[in-house]
C-alpha positions as CSV (number, residue, x, y, z in Angstrom):
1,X,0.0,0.0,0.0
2,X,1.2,3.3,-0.8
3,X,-0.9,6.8,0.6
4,X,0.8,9.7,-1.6
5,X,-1.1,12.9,0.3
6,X,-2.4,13.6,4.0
7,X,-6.0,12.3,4.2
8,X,-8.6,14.6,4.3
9,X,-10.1,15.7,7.6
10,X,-13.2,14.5,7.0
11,X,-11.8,10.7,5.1
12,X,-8.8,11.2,8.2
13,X,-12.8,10.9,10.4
14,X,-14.8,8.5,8.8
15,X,-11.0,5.7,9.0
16,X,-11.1,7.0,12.3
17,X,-14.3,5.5,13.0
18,X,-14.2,2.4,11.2
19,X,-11.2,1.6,12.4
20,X,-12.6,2.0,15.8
21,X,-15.5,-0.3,15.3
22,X,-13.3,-2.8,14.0
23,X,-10.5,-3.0,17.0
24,X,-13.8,-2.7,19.2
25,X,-15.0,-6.1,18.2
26,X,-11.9,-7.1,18.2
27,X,-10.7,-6.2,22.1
28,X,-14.6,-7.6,22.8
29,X,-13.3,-11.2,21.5
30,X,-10.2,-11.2,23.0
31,X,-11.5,-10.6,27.1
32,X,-13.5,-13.6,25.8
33,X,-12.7,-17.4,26.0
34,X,-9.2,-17.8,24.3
35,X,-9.1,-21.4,24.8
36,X,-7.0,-23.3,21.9
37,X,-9.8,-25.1,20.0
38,X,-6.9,-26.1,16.9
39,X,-5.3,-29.8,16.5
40,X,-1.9,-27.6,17.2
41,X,0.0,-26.7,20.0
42,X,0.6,-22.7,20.2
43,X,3.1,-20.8,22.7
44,X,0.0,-18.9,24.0
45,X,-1.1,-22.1,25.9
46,X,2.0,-21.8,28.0
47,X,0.5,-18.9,29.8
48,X,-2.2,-18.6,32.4
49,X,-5.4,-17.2,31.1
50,X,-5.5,-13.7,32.5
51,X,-1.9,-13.8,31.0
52,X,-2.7,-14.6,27.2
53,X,-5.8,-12.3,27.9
54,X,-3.6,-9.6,29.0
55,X,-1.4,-10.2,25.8
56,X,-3.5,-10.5,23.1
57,X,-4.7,-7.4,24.6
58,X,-1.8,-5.5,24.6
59,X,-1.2,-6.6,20.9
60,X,-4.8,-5.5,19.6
61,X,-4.3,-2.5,21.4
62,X,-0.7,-1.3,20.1
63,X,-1.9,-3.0,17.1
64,X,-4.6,-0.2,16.8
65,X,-2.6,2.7,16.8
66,X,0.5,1.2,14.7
67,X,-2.4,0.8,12.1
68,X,-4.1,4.1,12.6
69,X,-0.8,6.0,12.7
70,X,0.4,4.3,9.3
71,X,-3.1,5.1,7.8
72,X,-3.6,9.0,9.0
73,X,-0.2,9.6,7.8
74,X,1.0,12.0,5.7
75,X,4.3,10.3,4.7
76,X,3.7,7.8,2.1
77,X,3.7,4.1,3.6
78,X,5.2,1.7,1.1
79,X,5.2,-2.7,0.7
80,X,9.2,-2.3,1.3
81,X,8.3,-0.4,4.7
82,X,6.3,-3.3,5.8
83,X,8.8,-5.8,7.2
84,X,10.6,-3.2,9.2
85,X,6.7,-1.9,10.4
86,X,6.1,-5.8,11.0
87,X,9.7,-6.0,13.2
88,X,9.1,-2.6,14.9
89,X,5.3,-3.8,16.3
90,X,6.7,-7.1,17.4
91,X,9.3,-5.5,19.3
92,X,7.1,-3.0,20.7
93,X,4.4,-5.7,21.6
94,X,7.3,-7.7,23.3
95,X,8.9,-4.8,25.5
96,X,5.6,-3.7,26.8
97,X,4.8,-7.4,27.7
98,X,7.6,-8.0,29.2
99,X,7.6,-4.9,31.3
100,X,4.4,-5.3,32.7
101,X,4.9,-8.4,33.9
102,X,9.0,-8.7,34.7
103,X,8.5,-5.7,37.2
104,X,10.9,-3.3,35.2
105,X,11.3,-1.9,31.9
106,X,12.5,-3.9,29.0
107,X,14.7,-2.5,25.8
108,X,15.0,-5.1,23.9
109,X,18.8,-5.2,21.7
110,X,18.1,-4.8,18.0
111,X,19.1,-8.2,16.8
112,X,16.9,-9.8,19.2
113,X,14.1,-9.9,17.1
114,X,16.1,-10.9,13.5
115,X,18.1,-14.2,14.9
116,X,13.9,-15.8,15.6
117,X,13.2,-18.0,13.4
118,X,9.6,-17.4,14.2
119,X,10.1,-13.7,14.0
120,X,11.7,-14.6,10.4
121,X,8.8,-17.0,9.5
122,X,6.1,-13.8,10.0
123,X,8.3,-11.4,8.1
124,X,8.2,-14.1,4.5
125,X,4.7,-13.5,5.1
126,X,4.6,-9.7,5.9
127,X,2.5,-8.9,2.4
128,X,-0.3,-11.3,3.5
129,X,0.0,-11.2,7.3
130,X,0.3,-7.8,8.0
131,X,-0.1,-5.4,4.4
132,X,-3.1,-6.9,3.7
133,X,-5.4,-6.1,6.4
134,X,-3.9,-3.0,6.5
135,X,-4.6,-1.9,2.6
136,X,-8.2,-3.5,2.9
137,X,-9.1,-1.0,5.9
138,X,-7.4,2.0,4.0
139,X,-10.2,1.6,1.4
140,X,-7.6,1.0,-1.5
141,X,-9.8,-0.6,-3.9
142,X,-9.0,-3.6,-2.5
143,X,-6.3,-4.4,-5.0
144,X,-4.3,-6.2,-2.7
145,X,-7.2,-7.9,-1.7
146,X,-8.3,-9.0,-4.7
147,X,-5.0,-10.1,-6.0
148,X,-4.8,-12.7,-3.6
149,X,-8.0,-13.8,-3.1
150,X,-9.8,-13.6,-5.8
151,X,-12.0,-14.9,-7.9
152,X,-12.8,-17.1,-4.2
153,X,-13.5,-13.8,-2.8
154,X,-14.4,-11.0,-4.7
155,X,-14.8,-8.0,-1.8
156,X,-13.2,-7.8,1.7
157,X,-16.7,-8.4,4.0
158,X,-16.0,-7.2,7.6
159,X,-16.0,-11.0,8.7
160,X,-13.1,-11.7,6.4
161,X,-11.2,-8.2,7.7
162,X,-12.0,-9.1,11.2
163,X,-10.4,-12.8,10.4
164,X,-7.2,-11.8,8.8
165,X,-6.7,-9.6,12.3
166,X,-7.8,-12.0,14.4
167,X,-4.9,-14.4,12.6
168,X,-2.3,-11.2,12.8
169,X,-2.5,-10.8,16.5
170,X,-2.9,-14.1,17.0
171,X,0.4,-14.7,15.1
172,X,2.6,-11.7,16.5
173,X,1.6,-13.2,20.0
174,X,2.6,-16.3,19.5
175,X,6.0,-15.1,18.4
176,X,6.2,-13.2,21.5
177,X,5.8,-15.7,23.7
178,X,8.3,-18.7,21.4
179,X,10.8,-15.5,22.0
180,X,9.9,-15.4,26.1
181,X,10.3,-19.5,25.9
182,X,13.6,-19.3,24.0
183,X,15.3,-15.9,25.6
184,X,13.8,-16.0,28.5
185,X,13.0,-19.7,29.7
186,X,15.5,-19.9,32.8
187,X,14.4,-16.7,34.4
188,X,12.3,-18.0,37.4
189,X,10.8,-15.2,38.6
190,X,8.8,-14.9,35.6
191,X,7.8,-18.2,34.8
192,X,6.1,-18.0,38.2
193,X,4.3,-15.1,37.4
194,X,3.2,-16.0,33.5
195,X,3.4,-19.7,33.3
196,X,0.6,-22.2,33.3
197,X,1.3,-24.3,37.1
198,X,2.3,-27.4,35.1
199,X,4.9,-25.6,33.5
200,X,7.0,-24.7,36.7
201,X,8.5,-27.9,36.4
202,X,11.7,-27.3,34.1
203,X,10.9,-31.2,32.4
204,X,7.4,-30.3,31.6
205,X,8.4,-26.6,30.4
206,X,11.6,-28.0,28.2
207,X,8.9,-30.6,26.6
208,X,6.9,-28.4,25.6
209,X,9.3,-26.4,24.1
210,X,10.5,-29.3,22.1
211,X,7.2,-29.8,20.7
212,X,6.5,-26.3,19.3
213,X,9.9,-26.1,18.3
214,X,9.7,-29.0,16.4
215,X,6.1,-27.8,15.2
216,X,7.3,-24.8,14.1
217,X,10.2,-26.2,11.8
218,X,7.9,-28.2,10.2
219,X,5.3,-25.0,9.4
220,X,7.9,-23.7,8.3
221,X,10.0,-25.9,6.1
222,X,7.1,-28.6,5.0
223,X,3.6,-26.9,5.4
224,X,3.8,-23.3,4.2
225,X,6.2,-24.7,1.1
226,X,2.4,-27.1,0.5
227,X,0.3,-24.0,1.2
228,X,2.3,-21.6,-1.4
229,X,1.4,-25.2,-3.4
230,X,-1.5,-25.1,-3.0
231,X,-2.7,-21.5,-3.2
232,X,-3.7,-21.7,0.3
233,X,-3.3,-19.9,3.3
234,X,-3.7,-20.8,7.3
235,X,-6.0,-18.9,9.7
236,X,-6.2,-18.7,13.2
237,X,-9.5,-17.0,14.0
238,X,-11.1,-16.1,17.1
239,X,-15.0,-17.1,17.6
240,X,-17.1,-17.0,21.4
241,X,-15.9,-20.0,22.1
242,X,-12.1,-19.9,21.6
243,X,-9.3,-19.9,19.1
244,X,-10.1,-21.7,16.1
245,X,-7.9,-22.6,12.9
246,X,-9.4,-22.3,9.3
247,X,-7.1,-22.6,5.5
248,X,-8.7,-20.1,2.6
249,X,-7.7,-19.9,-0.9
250,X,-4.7,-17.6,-1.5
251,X,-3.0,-17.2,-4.4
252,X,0.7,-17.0,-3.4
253,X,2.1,-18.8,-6.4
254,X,4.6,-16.2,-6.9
255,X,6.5,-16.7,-4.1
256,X,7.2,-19.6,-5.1
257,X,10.3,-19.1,-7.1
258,X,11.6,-17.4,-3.9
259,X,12.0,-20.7,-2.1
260,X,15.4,-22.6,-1.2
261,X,16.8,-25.4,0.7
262,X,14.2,-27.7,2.4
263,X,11.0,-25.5,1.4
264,X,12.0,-25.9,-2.1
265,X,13.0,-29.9,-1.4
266,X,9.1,-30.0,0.0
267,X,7.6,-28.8,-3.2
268,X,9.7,-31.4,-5.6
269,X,8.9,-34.1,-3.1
270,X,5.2,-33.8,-3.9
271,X,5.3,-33.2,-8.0
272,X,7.5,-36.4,-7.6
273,X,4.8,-38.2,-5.7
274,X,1.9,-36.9,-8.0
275,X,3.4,-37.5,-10.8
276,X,4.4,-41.7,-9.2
277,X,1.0,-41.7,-8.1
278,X,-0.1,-40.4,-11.6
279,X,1.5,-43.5,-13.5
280,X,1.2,-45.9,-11.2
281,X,-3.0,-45.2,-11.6
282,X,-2.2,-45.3,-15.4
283,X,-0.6,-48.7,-15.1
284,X,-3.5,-50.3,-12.4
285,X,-5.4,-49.0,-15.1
286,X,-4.2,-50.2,-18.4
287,X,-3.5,-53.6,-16.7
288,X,-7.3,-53.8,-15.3
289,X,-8.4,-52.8,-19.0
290,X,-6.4,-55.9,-19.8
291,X,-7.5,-58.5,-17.5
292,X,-10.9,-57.9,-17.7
293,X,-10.4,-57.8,-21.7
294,X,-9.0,-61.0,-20.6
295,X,-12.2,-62.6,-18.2
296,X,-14.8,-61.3,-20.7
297,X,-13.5,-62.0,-24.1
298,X,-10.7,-64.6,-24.1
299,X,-11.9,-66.4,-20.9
300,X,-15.2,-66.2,-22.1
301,X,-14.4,-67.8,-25.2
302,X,-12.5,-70.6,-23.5
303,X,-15.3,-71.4,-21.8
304,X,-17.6,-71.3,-24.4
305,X,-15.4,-73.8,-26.3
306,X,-15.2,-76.0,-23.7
307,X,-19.2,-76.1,-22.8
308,X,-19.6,-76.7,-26.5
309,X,-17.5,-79.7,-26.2
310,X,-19.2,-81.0,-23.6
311,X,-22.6,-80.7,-25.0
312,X,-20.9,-82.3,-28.3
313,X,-19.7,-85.5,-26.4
314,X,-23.2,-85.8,-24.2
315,X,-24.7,-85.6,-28.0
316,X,-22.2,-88.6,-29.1
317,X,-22.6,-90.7,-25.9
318,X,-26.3,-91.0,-26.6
């Protein structure tokens, strides 16, 4: 998205206000139930309720103004900007988490953020993750919109807005707390005050670490290599009842050719297995063609033959 002039008082009002009744649902659902209703284990269910409450909170709400600052604006706001906006909310969303509950105040160094491979994982989907949502509330035409998801979905409803935010906080807080697990894992004090009881125990904690660590290597290197694929994209939603996960068509084919190493490895795995699969069903085929070729025309014959020799040599025996 680009915004090449200061918005108009009165258009600098009206994104005011939709903007506000957007994040308003939004903060409603998240004082809600946040249980994790997906097959998949997420670093928000580390943390004691009023915990994840508190940061999925704090993420809508600096979310908010990072959004209404970028779209009031008068300096243009570009898709190259977007992964530093991206880093610069996650860091901000981090330090203020980490300051309300660690007792002080946090400044986080400036390669903290950069050496995640989480944090790195969100940034190769900046465009779709973060520039999206943000270009569909600006009113843009949709373009960016459209581009991806179209012809599936033709216009941005508020449902699907309010779903591509519910999957961006979602996502930014689960990075913050994979970076609390990683960075900040043996600090006691704050696993007391933050952690889930069951996670006190330094077995129990490292376990689960090894599991969304291992989770998130394989989102990352297997399944978002299929969903490029597959012109599909992942969302984690956030309904009444909970956290929820949902895929939608995307059309992300482009990116694609920007793949290396194991993503790319994922990819040829599969168009080698189709195209197996492919000749293999070719093969069952032709040879079923053939043997049943073979039980109702030869076979049948054969058997023909011999009942007319039969009824030949009860003829003779009379």
């Amino acid at each position: 998205m680009s915004t090449s002039a200061q918005p108009k008082s009165a258009d600098r009002f009206a994104l005011q206000n939709k903007v506000g009744e957007v994040f308003a649902r939004l903060h409603y659902k998240v004082t809600q139930d946040v249980k994790n209703n997906t097959q998949s284990t997420l670093a928000l269910d580390l943390l004691q309720t009023d915990v994840k409450k508190d940061l999925l909170a704090i993420t809508t709400t600096t979310l908010e103004e990072t959004f209404l600052n970028l779209l009031t604006s008068s300096e243009p706001f570009s898709d190259k900007k977007s992964k530093s906006g991206l880093l610069a909310l996650i860091k901000k969303i981090t330090e203020k988490f980490l300051t309300n509950h660690y007792g002080c105040e946090i400044d986080l160094p400036p390669n903290f953020l950069t050496r995640s491979s989480y944090v790195n994982f969100l940034l190769a989907d900046h465009e779709l993750l973060f520039i999206t949502p943000l270009s569909t509330l600006a009113g843009s035409k949709n373009s960016k919109f459209r581009l991806l998801f179209s012809p599936i979905y033709n216009y941005a409803s508020e449902t699907f807005v309010e779903s591509l935010l519910d999957n961006l906080i979602l996502e930014i807080s689960n990075c913050i707390v994979y970076l609390v697990i990683v960075d900040f894992g043996p600090v006691y004090v704050l696993r007391q005050t933050i952690y889930q009881s069951r996670f006190l125990s330094l077995r129990n904690l490292e376990r689960f670490k090894n599991n969304l660590s291992w989770q998130a290597k394989i989102r990352m290197q297997v399944q978002r290599p299929l969903d490029l694929y597959n012109n599909c994209y992942g969302l984690y939603i956030i309904r009444a009842n909970g956290i929820y996960y949902r895929t939608v068509y995307a059309n992300r084919s482009n990116e694609i050719k920007l793949l290396t190493g194991i993503p790319l490895l994922s990819i040829l795995f599969v168009e080698s297995k189709d195209f197996v699969l492919s000749r293999l069903d070719e093969i069952f085929y032709t040879v079923g063609n053939g043997f049943r070729y073979f039980l109702t025309d030869s076979l049948g014959q054969i058997i023909a033959l011999l009942w007319r020799g039969v009824i030949e040599g009860l003829k003779k025996g009379k």
